[in-house]
C-alpha positions as CSV (number, residue, x, y, z in Angstrom):
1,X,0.0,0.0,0.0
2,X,2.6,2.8,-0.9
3,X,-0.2,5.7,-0.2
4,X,-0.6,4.2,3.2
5,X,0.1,7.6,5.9
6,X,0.9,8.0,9.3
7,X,0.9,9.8,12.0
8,X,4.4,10.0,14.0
9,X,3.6,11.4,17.5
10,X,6.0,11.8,20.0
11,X,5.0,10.9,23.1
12,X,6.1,13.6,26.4
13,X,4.1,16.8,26.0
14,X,2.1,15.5,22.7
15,X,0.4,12.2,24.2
16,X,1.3,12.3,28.0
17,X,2.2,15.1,30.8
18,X,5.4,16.3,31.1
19,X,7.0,18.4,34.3
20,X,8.4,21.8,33.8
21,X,10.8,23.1,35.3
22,X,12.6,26.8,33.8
23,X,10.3,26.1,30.9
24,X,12.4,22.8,29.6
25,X,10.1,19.9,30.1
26,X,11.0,16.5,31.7
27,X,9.7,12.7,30.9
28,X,8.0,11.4,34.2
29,X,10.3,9.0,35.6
30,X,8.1,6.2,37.3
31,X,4.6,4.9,36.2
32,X,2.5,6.8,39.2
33,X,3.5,10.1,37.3
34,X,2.6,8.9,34.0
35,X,-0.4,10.6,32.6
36,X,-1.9,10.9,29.5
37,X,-3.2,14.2,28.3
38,X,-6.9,14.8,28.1
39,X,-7.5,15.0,24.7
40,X,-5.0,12.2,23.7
41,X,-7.7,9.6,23.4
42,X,-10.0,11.9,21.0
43,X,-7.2,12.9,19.3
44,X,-6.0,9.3,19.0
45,X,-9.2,8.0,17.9
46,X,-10.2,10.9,15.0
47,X,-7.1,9.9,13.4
48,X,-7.4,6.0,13.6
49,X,-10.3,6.7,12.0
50,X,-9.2,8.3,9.2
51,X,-7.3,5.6,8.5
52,X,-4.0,6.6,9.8
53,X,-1.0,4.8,11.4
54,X,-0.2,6.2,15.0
55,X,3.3,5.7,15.6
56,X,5.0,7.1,19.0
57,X,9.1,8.2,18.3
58,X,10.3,9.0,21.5
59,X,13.5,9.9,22.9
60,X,13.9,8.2,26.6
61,X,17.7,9.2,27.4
62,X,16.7,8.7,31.0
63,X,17.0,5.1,30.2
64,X,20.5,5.4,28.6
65,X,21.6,7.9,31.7
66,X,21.1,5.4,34.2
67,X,18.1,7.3,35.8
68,X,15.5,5.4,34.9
69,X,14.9,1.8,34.2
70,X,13.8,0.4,30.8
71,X,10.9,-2.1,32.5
72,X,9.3,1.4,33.5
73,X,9.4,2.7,30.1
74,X,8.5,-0.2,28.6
75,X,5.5,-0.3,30.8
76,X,4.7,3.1,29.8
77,X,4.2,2.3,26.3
78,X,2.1,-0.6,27.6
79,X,-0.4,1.3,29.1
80,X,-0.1,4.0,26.2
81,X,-1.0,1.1,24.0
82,X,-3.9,-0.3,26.1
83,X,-5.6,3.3,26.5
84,X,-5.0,4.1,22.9
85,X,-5.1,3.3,19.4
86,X,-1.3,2.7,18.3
87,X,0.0,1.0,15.8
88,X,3.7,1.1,16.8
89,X,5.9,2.2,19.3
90,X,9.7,3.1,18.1
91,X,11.8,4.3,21.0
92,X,15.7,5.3,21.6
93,X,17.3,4.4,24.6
94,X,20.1,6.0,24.5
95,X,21.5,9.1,26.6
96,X,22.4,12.4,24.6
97,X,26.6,11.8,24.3
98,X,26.2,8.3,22.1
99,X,25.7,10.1,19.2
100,X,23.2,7.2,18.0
101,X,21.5,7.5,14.1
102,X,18.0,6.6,16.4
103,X,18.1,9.9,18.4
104,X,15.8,12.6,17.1
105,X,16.3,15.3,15.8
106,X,17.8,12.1,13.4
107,X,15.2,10.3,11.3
108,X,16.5,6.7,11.7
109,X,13.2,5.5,13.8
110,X,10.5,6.8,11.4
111,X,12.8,5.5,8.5
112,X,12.5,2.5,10.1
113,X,8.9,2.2,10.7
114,X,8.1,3.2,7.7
115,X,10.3,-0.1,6.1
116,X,8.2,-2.1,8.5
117,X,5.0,-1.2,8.0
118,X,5.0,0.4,4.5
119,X,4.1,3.5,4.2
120,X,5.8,6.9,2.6
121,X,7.0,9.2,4.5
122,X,6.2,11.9,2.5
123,X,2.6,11.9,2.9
124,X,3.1,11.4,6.7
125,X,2.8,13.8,9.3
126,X,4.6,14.7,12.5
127,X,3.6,16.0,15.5
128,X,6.1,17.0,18.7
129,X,6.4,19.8,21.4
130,X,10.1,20.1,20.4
131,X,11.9,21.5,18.1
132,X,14.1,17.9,17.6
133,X,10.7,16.4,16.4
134,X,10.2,18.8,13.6
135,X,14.0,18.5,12.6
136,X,13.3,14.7,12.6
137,X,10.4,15.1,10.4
138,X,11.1,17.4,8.0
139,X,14.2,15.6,6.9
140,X,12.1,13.4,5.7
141,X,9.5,14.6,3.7
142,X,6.6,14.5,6.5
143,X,4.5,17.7,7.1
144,X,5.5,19.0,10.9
145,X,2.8,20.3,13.2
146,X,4.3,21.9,16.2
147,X,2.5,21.8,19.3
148,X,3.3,25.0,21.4
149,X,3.4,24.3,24.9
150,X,5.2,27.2,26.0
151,X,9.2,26.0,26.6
152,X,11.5,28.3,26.5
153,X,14.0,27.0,24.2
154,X,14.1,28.1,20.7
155,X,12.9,26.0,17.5
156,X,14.8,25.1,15.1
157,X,13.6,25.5,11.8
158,X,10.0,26.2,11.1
159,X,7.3,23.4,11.5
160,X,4.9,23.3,8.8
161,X,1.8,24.3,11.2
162,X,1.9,25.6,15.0
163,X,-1.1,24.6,17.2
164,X,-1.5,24.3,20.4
165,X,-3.2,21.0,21.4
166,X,-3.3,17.5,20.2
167,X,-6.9,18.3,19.1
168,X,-5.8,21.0,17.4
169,X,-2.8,18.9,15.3
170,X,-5.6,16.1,14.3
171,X,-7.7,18.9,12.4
172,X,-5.1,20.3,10.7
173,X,-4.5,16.7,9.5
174,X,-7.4,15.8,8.4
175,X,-8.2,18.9,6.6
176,X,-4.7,18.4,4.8
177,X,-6.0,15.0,3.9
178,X,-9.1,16.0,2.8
179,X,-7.5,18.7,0.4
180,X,-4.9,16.4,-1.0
181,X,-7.6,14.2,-1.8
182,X,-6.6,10.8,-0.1
């Protein structure tokens, strides 16, 4: 199915709460603290609907830092998959110094999933809070919806759309869909 589309979402501050602290946001670091955001099932569910792939690309360097453990993320993106309607979850583990390919703002987890589950990147879409999310995306060909959630630090390089909700991203998606014509 090479028109096949999807969604990449990543996951703090887009799907699930994040802590702020000097207007840099944090990943919760144990299951009590993990919290989807209200309108992340809606959100979820209008674009399921349309026929879209949901794919999370998250960064967890916590992992790779030795701060947090893996089992917690992992269960994480268990209960993100029981509450909601994803098709994949792509994650890197690593901590910022290992330089990895996986690490957004690099592109090698959405090139990934899209070898897996066959789809074009082109006609994809991304969705982050952070400016490495759009840099990830627009490397390859998706169209970038930033959701602005107030950080302080700077983007780099302009997102195709700015919103500012999850609610807000999923209309902008399906009206792009509905005037491309797919």
């Amino acid at each position: 199915m090479p028109n096949r589309r999807a969604v990449f979402l990543d996951r703090d501050g887009v799907l699930n709460r994040t802590e702020v602290f000097n207007g840099k946001p944090y990943s919760p670091r144990d299951i009590e603290s993990f919290e989807l955001l209200p309108d992340a099932l809606p959100s979820t569910m209008i674009l399921h609907n349309a026929g879209l792939l949901l794919i999370v690309v998250t960064n967890q360097p916590d992992v790779g830092n030795g701060l947090v453990p893996r089992s917690v993320v992992e269960a994480m993106h268990d209960r993100l998959r029981e509450s909601l309607p994803i098709d994949a979850v792509k994650v890197c583990y690593h901590g910022q110094s290992e330089n990895c390919e996986c690490r957004k703002p690099r592109s090698a987890l959405l090139i990934e999933a899209s070898r897996e589950m066959n789809f074009e990147l082109a006609k994809s879409f991304m969705v982050g809070d952070r400016w490495s999310d759009i840099v990830a995306g627009r490397s390859q060909g998706c169209y970038t919806i930033f959701i602005d959630r107030g950080y302080t630090e700077p983007l780099r390089g302009m997102p195709d759309t700015i919103v500012t909700s999850l609610i807000d991203a999923a209309d902008v998606i399906l009206s792009k869909i509905s005037h491309d014509g797919d």
